[in-house]
Backbone bond lengths (Angstrom), bond angles and torsions (degrees), N, CA, C in turn:
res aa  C-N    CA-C-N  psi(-1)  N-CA   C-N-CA  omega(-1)  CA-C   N-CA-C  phi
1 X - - - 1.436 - - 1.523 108.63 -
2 X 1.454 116.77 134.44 1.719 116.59 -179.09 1.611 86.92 -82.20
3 X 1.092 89.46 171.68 1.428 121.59 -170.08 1.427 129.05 -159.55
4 X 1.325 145.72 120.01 1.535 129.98 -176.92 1.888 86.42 -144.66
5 X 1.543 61.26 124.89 2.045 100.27 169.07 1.665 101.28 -71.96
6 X 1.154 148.09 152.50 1.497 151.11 121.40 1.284 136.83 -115.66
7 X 1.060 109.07 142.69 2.106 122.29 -140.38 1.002 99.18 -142.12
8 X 1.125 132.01 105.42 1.749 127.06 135.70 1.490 118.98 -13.30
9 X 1.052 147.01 -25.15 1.286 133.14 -130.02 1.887 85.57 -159.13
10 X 1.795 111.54 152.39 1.613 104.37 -178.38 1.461 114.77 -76.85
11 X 1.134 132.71 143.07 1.322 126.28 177.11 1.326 135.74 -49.21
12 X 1.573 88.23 -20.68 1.786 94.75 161.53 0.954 119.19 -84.59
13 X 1.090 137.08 -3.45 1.314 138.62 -172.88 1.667 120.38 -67.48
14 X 1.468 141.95 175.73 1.080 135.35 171.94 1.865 116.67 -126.08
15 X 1.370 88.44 25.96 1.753 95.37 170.95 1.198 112.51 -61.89
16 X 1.634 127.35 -174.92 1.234 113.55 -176.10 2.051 104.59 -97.92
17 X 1.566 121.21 -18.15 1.217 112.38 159.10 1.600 129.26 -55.80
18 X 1.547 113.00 -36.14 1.308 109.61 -176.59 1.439 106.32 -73.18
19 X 1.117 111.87 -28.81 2.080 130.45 -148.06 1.761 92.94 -74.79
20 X 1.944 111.48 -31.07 1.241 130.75 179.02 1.665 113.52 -77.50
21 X 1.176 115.21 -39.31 1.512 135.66 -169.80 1.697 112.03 -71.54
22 X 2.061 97.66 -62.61 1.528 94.44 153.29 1.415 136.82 -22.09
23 X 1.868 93.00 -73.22 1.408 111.02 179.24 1.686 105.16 -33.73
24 X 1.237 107.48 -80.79 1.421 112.39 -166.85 1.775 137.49 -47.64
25 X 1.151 92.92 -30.44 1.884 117.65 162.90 1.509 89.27 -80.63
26 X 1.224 152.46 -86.88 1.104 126.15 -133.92 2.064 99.26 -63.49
27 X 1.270 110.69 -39.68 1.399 105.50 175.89 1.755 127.94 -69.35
28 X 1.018 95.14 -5.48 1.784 114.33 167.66 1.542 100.12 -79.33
29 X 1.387 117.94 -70.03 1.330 136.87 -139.83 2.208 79.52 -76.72
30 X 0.966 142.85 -42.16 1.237 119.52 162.05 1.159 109.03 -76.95
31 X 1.127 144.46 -3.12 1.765 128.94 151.36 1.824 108.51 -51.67
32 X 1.373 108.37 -42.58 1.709 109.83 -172.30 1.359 108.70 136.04
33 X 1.502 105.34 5.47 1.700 102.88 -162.12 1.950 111.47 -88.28
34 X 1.157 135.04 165.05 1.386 142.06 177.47 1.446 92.76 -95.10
35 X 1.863 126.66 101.51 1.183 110.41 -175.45 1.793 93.66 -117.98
36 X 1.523 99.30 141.47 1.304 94.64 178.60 1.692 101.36 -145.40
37 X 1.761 111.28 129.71 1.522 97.45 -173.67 1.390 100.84 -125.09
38 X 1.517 112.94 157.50 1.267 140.04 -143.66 1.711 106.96 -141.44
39 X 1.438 123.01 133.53 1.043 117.83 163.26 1.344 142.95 -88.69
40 X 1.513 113.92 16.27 1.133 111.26 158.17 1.893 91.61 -146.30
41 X 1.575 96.67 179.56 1.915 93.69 160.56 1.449 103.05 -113.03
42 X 1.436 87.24 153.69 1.619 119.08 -171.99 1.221 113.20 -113.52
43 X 1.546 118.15 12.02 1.709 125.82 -167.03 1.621 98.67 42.92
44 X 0.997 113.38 82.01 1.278 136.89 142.44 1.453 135.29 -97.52
């Protein structure tokens, strides 16, 4: 399943939104999922 995370903040970053965003894609992405996060939405 695709998937896109969206964050205020860059994914590299170590704020506490990205630090949350990480977390969650990396625990998706061993579920099986296509996780890809983005800083804003694009209606996708």
């Amino acid at each position: 399943m695709k998937t896109l995370i969206v964050t205020p903040e860059a994914p590299d970053t170590t704020l506490g939104n990205s630090v949350t965003a990480n977390r969650w894609a990396g625990l998706l992405r061993r579920l099986g999922h296509d996780v890809q996060l983005a800083q804003e939405w694009t209606g996708e």
